[in-house]
C-alpha positions as CSV (number, residue, x, y, z in Angstrom):
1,X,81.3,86.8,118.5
2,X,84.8,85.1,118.3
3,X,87.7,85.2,116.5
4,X,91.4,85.5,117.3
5,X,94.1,87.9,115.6
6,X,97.4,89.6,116.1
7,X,97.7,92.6,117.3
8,X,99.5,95.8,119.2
9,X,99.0,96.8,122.8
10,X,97.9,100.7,122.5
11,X,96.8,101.2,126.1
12,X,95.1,99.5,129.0
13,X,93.7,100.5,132.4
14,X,92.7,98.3,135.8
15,X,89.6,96.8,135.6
16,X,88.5,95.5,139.5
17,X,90.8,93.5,141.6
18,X,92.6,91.8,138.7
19,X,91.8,92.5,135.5
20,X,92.9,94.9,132.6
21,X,90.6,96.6,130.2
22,X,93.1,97.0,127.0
23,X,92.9,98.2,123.8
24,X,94.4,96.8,120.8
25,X,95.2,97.8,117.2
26,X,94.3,94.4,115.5
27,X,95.4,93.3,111.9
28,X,92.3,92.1,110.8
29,X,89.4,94.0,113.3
30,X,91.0,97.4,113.8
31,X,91.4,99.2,117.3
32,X,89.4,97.0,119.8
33,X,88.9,97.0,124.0
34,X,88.3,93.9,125.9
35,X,88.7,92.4,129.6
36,X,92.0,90.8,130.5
37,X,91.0,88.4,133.5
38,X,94.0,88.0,135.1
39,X,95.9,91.0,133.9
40,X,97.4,92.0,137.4
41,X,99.0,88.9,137.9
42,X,102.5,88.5,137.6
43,X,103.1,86.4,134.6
44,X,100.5,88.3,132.4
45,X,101.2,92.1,133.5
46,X,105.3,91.6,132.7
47,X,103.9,91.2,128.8
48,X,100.6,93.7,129.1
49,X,103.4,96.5,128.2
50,X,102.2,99.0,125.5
51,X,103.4,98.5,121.7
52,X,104.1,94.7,122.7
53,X,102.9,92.3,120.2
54,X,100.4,90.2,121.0
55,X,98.0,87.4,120.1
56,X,94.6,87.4,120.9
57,X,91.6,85.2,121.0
58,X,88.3,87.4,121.3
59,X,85.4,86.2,123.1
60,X,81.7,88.0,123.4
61,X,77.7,87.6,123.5
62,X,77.2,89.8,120.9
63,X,79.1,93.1,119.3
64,X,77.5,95.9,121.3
65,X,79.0,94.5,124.6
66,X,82.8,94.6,125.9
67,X,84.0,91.0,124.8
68,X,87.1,89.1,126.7
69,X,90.4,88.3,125.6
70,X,92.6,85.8,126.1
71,X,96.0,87.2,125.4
72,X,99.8,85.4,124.3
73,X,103.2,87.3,124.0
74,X,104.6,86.9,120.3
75,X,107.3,89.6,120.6
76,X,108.3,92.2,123.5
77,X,109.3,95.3,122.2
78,X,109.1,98.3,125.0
79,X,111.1,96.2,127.4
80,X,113.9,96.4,125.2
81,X,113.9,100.3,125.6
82,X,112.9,100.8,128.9
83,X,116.6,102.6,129.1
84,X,116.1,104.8,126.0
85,X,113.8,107.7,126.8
86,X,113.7,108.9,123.0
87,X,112.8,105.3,121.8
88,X,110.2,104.9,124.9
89,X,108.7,108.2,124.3
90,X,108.0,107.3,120.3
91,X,106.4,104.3,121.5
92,X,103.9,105.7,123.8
93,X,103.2,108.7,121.6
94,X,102.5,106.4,118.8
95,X,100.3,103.8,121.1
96,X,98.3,106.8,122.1
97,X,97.9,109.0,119.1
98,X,96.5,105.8,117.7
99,X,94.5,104.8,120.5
100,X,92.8,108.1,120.5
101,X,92.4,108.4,116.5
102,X,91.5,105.3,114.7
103,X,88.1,104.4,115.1
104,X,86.8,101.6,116.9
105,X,86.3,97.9,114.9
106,X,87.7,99.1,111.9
107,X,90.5,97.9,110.1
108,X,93.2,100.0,108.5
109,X,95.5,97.4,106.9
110,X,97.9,100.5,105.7
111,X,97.8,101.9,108.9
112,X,99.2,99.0,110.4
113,X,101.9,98.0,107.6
114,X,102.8,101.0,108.5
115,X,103.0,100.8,112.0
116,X,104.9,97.3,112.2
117,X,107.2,98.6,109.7
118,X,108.1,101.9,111.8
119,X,108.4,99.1,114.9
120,X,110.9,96.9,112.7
121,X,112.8,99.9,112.2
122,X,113.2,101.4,115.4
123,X,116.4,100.1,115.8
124,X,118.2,101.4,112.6
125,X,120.1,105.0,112.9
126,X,117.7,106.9,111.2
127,X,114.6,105.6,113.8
128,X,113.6,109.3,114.4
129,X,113.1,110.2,110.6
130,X,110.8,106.8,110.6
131,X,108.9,108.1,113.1
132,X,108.4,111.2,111.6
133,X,107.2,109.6,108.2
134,X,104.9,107.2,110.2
135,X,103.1,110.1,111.4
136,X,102.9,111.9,108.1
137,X,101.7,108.6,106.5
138,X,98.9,108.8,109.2
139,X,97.7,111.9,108.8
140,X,97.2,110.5,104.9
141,X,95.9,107.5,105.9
142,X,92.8,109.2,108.3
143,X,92.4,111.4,105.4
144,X,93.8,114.9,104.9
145,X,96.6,115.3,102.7
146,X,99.0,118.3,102.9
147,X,100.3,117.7,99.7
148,X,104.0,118.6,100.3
149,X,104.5,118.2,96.5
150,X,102.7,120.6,95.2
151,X,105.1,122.8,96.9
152,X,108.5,121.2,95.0
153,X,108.8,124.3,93.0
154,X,109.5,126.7,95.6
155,X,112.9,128.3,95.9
156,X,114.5,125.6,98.4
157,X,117.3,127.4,99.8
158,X,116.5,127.5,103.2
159,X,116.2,124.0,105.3
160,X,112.7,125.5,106.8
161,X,110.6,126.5,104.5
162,X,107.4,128.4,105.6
163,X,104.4,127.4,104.0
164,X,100.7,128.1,104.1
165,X,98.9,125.1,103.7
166,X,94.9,125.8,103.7
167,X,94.3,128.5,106.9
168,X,97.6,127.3,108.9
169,X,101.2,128.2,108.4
170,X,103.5,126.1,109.1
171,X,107.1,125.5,109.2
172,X,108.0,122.4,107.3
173,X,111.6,121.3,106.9
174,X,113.6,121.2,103.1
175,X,113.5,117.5,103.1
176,X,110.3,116.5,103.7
177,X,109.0,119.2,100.8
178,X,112.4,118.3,98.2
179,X,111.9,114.5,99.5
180,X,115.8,113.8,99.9
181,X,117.4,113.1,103.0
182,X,120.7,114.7,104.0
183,X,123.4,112.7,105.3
184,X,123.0,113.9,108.6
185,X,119.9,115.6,110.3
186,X,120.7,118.0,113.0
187,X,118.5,117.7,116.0
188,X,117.0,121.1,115.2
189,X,115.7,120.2,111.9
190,X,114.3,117.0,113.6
191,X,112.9,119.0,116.2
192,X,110.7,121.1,113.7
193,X,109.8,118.1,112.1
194,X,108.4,116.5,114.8
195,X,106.8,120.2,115.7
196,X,105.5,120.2,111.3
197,X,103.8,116.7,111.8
198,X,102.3,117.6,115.5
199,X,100.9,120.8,114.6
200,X,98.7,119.4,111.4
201,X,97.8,116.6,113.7
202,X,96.8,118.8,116.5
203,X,94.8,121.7,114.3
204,X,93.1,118.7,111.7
205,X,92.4,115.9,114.5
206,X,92.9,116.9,118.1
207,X,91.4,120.3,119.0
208,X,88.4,120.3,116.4
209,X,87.5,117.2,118.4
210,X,88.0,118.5,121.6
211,X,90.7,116.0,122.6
212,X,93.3,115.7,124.6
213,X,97.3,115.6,123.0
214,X,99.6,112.7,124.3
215,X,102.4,114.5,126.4
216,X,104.5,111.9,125.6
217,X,104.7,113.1,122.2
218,X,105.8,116.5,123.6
219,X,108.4,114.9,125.7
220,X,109.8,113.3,122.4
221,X,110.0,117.0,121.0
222,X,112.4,118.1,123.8
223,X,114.6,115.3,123.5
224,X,115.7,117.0,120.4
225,X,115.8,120.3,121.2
């Protein structure tokens, strides 16, 4: 089976002497693994970084076995951030939350729009309130909806509001419900949101599957506390 794609590097792992098992969030085929021949060599480990985006030409027998890829850089992006904790830290938490959670060979075009768009605007001031609507967007897109708007009526005077939302209660910052951004976000209210969006992804995703949470996406946590 071949066939050759763009896609995102979400994790990757030694394989032998020199060679890289890696998984990849693909445009058209979804998250996918293959063999990197080659990976530990210089000039293809210094692009094998997670989040860069790559190009990919996928080579197997057939589907049930682990194919081959050979892989091209199209555009470095955690090199450009090895210096910025809170930037590197969204990037791995992202690469492995979706490495863990979308399922194998099967593409989620929304998913991904949303992805590359999050990556295009990790630069702006506002990167961190991207994030946090990336992973909100996610937990629609692998399907359970919180519905924040159902809860627009409530008396908004407070910037946390707590709300019950099925058997969990959480505590869910003003603008996410009123959907309005202040001019400035204090770090506190961008530390509970990041605590909102982890919680529903932990209690609908992680620990009903038994699975492990990034602690990468912790670390981004503390950076705003």
């Amino acid at each position: 089976m071949n066939w050759e794609d763009e896609c995102y590097l979400l994790s990757k792992r030694k394989f032998r002497e020199n060679a890289n098992i890696i998984n990849v969030f693909s445009k058209s085929k979804g998250r996918v693994s293959g063999i990197v021949y080659g990976g530990n060599s210089r000039k293809i480990k210094n692009y094998l970084q997670l989040s860069n985006k790559l190009f990919i030409v996928h080579n197997s027998k057939n589907e049930n076995k682990l194919g081959y890829f050979k892989t091209e850089l199209v555009k470095p992006i955690s090199p450009l951030y090895f210096n910025d904790k809170e930037r590197t830290s969204a990037l791995l938490s992202l690469c492995s939350i979706l490495n863990t959670l979308l399922p194998e060979s099967q593409p989620n075009m929304t998913i991904y729009k949303s992805f590359e768009k999050f990556i295009n605007s990790i630069n702006s001031d506002n990167w961190i309130v991207m994030y946090v609507y990336f992973e909100l967007n996610l937990i629609k897109d692998l399907g359970y909806d919180p519905d924040l708007d159902q809860f627009r009526n409530t008396n908004l005077t407070s910037d946390i509001i707590k709300l019950k939302i099925d058997t969990f209660t959480y505590e869910v910052p003003k603008y996410l419900i009123a959907k309005k951004l202040p001019e400035k976000i204090p770090n506190s209210i961008i530390q509970k949101s990041l605590y909102f969006t982890r919680n529903i992804i932990q209690n609908r995703f992680f620990i009903p599957n038994n699975l492990k949470f990034p602690q990468s996406r912790v670390l981004l946590e503390n950076y705003f506390s």
